[in-house]
FIKE-203825 format. One record per residue (C-alpha): x, y, z. Coordinates in Angstrom, 2 decimals. Layout:
N
(atom (X Y Z))
...
//
This chain:
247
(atom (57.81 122.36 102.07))
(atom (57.75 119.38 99.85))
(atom (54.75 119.53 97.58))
(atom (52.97 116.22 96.65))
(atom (50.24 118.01 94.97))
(atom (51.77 119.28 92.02))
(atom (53.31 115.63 91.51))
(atom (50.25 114.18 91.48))
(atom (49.53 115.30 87.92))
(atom (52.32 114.26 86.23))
(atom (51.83 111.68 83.34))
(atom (55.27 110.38 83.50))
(atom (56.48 109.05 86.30))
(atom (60.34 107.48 85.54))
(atom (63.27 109.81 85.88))
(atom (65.88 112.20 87.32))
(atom (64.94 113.81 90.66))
(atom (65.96 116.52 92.89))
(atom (65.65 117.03 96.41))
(atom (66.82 120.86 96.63))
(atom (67.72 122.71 100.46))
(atom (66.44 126.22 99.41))
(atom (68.81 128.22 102.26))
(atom (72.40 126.56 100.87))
(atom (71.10 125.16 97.53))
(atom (72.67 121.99 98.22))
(atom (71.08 119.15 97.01))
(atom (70.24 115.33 96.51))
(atom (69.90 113.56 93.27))
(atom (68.73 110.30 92.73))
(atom (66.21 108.44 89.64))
(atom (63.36 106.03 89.85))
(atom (60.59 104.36 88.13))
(atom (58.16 105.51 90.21))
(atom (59.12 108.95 91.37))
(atom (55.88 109.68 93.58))
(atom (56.45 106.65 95.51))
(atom (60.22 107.44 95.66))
(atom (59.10 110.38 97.32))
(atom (57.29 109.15 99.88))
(atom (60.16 106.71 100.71))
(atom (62.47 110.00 100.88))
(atom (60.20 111.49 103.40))
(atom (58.92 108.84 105.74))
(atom (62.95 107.55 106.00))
(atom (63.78 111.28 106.78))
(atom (60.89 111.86 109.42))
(atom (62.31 107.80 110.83))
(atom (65.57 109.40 111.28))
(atom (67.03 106.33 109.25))
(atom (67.60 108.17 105.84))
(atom (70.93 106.34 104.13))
(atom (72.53 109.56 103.04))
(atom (73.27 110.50 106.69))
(atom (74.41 114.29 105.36))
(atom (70.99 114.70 104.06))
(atom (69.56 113.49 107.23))
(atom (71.90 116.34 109.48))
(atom (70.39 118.83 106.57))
(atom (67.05 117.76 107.43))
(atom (67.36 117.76 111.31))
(atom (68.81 121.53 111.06))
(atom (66.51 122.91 108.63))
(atom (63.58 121.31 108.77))
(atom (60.99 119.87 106.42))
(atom (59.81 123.36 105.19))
(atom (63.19 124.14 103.79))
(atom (63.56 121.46 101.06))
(atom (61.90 120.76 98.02))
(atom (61.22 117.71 95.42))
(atom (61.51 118.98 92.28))
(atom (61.86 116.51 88.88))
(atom (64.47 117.18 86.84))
(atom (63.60 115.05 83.50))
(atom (61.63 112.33 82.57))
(atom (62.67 109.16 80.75))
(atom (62.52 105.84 79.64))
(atom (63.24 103.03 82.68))
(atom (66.13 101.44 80.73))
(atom (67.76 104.79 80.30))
(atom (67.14 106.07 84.38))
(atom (70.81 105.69 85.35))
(atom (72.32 106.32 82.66))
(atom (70.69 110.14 82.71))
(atom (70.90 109.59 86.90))
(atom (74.83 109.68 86.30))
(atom (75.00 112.27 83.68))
(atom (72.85 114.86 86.11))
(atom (75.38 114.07 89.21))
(atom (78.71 114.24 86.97))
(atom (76.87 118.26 86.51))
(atom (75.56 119.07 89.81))
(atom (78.05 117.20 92.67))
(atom (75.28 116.88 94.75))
(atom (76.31 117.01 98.24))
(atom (73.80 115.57 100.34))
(atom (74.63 111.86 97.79))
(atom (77.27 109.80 99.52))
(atom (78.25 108.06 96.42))
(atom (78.37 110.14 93.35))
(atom (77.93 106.99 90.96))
(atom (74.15 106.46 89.87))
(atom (72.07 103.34 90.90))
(atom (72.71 100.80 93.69))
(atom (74.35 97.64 93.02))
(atom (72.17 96.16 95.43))
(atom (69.30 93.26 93.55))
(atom (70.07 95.16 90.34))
(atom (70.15 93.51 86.79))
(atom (71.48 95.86 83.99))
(atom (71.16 95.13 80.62))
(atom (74.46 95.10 78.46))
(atom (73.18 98.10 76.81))
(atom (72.99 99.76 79.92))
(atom (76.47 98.30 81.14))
(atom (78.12 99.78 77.84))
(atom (75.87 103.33 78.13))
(atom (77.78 103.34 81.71))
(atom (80.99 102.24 81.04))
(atom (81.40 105.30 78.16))
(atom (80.12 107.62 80.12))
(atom (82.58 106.89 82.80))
(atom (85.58 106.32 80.60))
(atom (88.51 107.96 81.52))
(atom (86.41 110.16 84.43))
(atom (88.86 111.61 87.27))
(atom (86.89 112.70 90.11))
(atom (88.10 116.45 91.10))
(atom (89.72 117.34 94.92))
(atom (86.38 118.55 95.13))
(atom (84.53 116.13 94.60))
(atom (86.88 113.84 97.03))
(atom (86.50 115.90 99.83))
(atom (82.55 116.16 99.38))
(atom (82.57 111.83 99.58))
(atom (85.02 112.07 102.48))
(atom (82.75 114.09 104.71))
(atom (79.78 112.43 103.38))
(atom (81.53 109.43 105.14))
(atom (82.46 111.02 108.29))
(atom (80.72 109.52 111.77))
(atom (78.93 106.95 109.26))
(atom (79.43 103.81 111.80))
(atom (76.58 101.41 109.05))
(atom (79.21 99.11 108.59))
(atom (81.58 98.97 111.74))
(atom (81.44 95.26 112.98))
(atom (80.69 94.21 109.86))
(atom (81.82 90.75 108.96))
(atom (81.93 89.21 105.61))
(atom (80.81 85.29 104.58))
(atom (82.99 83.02 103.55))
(atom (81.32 83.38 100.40))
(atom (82.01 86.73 99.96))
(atom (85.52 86.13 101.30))
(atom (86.33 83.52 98.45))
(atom (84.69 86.03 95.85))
(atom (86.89 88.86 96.72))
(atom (89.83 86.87 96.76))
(atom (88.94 85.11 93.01))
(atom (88.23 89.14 92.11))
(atom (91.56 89.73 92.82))
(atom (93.97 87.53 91.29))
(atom (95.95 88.31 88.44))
(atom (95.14 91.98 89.16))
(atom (98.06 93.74 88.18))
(atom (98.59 97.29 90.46))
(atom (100.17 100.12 88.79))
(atom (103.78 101.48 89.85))
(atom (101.95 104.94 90.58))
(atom (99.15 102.74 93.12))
(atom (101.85 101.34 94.47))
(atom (103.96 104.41 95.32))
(atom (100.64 105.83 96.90))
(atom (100.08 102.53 99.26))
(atom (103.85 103.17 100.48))
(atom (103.49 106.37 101.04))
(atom (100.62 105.83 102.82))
(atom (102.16 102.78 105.05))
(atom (104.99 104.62 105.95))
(atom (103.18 107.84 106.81))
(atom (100.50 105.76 109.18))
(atom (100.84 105.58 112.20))
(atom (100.32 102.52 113.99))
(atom (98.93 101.93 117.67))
(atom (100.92 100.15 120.51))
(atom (100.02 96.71 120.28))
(atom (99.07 95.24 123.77))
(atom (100.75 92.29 124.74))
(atom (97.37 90.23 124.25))
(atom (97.03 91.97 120.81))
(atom (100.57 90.47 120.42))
(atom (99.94 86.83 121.85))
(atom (96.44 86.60 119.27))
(atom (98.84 87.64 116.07))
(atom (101.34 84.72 117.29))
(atom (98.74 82.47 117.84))
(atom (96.72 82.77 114.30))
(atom (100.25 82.49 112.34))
(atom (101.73 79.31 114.55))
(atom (101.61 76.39 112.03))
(atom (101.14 78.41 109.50))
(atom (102.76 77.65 106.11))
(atom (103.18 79.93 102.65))
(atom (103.28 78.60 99.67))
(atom (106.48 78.59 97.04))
(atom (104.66 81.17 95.48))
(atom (104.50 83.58 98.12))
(atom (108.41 83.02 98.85))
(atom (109.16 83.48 95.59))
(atom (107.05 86.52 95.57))
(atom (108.14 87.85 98.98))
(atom (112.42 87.51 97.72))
(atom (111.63 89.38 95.06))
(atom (110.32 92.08 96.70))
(atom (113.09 92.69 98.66))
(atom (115.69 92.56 95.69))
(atom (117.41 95.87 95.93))
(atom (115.93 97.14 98.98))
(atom (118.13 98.95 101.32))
(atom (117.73 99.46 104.87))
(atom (118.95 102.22 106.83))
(atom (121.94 101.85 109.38))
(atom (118.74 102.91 111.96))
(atom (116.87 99.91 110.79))
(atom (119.79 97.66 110.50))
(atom (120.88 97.96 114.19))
(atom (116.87 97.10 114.70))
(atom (116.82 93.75 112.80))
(atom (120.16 92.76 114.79))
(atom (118.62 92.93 118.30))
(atom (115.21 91.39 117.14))
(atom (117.71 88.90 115.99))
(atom (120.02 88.50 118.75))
(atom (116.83 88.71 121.46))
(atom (115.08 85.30 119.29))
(atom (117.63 83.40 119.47))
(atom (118.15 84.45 122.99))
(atom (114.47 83.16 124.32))
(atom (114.77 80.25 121.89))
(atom (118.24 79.22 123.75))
(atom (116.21 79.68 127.45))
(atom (113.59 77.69 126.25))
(atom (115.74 74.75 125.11))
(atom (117.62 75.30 128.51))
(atom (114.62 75.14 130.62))
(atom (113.25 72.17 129.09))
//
């Protein structure tokens, strides 16, 4: 059972935490400022049945309270709490986290100091297979952000964020393998009348024709795919002639 007594008598109260499921010994990790109050928030979320780590919650439903335990792991300065946060998941690969990078980005301001503590301690950092599985089921029959629309605020600042990025030949060999190996659901003839409709009247710019006969320099399509393009061909200009006809 979680103990809240022995926590009570600490001195310090900023650092590295542990939430620990004594029958796997999987755990959580996580830091804060105020690690009895922290606590509390673990708890009364878990008991609400809203906890964000929704592996920890499962955990919790199957084992019950009596199984886990709040342990700290170190104590620190505040300026310093992710920093050691990030350092203590890197060693443990906590699997009840769903991210395994320290902090949320959410109404935080890091100092510089901080920023550059960060950035060296993730330099160069591959996460294992292991590790990559452990986020993917972390992830799986999360639905938090399904329907989820972004401003068109947050629209314009992902699309500033990503020009002039530059993708690598090896990202892009992974994106084509990945296009070419998904597979795609029938598209109902509404779905089809909707994606006609949103790009009538629409116009790219020189840029993006430039761009686009570029990318198909020294592509070469298969006699399969050929014989494809001729009848989509053939059938346009087909309707298009009925259409003149019938007006």
């Amino acid at each position: 059972m979680l103990k809240e007594k022995s926590l009570s008598k600490m001195t310090l109260n900023c650092g590295v935490y542990q939430i620990l499921n004594k029958d796997n010994g999987h755990s959580y990790i996580g830091s804060s400022i105020d690690l009895l109050k922290r606590f509390d928030v673990h708890k009364r979320s878990l008991k609400r049945q809203d906890h964000h780590s929704i592996v920890l919650q499962r955990a919790w439903n199957k084992y019950s309270e009596d199984v886990f335990k709040f342990s700290i792991l170190l104590y620190c300065d505040k300026k310093d709490c992710i920093v050691y946060e990030q350092a203590v998941l890197d060693k443990f690969l906590p699997e009840y986290n769903i991210s395994q990078t320290a902090g949320s980005p959410l109404g935080v301001i890091r100092s510089e100091e901080t920023k550059q503590k960060l950035r060296i301690l993730n330099l160069g950092k591959k996460l294992s297979l292991e590790t990559r599985k452990k986020m993917g089921l972390s992830q799986a029959g999360n639905t938090n952000g399904k329907g989820y629309k972004h401003t068109a605020k947050a629209i314009e600042k992902i699309r500033l964020a990503g020009i002039g990025r530059k993708v690598s030949e090896e990202t892009r060999e992974k994106m084509r393998i990945s296009a070419v190996c998904r597979k795609m659901k029938p598209q109902t003839d509404d779905h089809k009348r909707k994606i006609s409709k949103a790009l009538t009247g629409r116009k790219q710019s020189e840029e993006h024709i430039e761009n686009n006969s570029k990318a198909r320099i020294g592509v070469k399509h298969s006699k399969e795919r050929k014989m494809k393009i001729g009848i989509g061909v053939s059938n346009y200009y087909k309707n298009r002639k009925a259409v003149v006809w019938s007006k």
